[in-house]
C-alpha positions in Angstrom: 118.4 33.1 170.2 120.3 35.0 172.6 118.8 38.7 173.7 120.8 41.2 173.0 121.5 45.5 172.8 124.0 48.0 172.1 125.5 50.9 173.7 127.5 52.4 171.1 129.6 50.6 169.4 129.2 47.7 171.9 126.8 44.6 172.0 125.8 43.6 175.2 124.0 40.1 176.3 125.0 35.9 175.9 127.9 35.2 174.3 129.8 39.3 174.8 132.4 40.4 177.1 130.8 41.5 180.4 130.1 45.8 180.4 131.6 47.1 183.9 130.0 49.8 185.2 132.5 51.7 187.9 130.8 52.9 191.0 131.9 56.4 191.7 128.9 57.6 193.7 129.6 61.2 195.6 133.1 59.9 196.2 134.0 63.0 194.1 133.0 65.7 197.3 131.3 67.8 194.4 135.2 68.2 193.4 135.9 68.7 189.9 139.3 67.5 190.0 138.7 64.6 192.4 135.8 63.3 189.9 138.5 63.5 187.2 141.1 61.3 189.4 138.2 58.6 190.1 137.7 58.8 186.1 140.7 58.0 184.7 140.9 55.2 187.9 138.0 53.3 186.1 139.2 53.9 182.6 142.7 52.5 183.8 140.8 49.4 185.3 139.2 48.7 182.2 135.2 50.0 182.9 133.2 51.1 180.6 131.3 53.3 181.8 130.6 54.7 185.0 127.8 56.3 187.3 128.3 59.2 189.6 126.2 61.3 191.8 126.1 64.9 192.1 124.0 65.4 195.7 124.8 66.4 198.8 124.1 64.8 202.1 121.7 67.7 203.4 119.6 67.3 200.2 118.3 63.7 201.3 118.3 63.6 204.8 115.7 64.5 207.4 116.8 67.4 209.6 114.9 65.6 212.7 115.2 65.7 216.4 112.3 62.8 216.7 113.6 59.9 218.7 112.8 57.2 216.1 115.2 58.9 214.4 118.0 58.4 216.2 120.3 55.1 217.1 120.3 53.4 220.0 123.6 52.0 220.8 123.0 48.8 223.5 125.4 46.2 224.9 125.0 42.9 224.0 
């Protein structure tokens, strides 16, 4: 016996059509209409859902002058 779930309407597990999950990330610049575009990009490629995020560079990153910190670009 296959295991399986819903979301919605739809069944998910063995034997189902795969459920696409569009990556949209912060490819939206915290931009309304941008987000919008990227939406209707992954409805029009046939996703069925997607997953966004709504932070900002500045709110993960270390603000750090440390030298472990930085890259060190060598030749080869």
């Amino acid at each position: 016996m296959a295991n399986t779930f819903s979301i919605g309407e739809r069944k998910i597990g063995e034997g189902y059509p795969c459920f696409v999950i569009a990556e949209i990330s912060g490819n939206h610049h915290q931009r309304f209409e941008e987000a919008e575009k990227l939406l209707r990009a992954a409805k029009n490629a046939g996703a069925d859902a997607v997953k966004l995020q709504t932070y900002t560079a500045d709110t993960i990153t270390l603000n750090s002058d440390k030298e472990y910190f930085f890259v060190i670009v060598r030749e080869l």
